[in-house]
C-alpha positions in Angstrom: 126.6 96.4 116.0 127.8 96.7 112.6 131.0 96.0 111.3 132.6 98.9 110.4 130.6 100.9 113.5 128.1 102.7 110.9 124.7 103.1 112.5 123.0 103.4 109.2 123.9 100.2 107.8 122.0 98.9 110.8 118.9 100.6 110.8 116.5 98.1 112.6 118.8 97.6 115.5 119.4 101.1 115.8 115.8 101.9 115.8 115.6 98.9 118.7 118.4 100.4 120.8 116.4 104.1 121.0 112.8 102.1 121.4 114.3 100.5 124.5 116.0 103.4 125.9 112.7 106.1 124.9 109.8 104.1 125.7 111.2 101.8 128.1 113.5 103.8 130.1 116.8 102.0 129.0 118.5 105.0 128.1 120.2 105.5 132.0 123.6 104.1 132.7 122.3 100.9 135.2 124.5 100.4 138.1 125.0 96.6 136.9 124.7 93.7 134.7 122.7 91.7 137.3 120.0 94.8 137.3 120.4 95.5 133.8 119.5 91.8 132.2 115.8 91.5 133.7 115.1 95.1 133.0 116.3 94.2 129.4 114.3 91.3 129.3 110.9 93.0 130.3 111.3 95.6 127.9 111.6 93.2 125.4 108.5 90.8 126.1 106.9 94.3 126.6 107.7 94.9 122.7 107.0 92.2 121.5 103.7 90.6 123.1 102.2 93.9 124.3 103.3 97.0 122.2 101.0 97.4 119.2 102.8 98.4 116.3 101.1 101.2 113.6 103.4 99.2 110.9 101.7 95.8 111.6 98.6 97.1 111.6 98.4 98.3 115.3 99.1 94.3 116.2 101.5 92.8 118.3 104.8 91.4 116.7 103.4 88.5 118.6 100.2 88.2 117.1 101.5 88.9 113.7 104.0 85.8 114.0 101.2 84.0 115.0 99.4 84.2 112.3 101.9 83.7 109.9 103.4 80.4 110.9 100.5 78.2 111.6 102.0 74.7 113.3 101.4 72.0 112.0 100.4 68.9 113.9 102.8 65.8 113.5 102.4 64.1 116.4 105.6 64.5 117.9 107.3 66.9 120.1 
């Protein structure tokens, strides 16, 4: 949500919000909070460890992260 309630000045989240309810069938008022946080959840690791994206080179956001942060052993946890 932005602050002054402006979609536009929030265009990834707003973009999100109609991913989820398009693609993932989010859009429907759910009867309740208990039903509506795992739903939410799925739809979510769906996105982001099984969705290709065209914008990251048909790769997962996942798989992109992945790449880019390689860790780095240092022998603690």
């Amino acid at each position: 949500m932005t602050q002054n309630g402006d979609p536009y000045e929030n265009a990834l989240a707003e973009r999100m919000n109609r991913i989820l309810k398009d693609e993932f069938g989010l859009g429907a008022t759910l009867p309740n909070k208990k039903l509506a946080i795992p739903l939410t959840e799925q739809a979510v690791d769906l996105y982001n460890n099984r969705r290709p994206h065209l914008s990251l080179g048909m790769k997962t956001p996942q798989q992109v992260h992945k790449k880019s942060r390689p860790l780095e052993a240092t022998g603690t946890i």
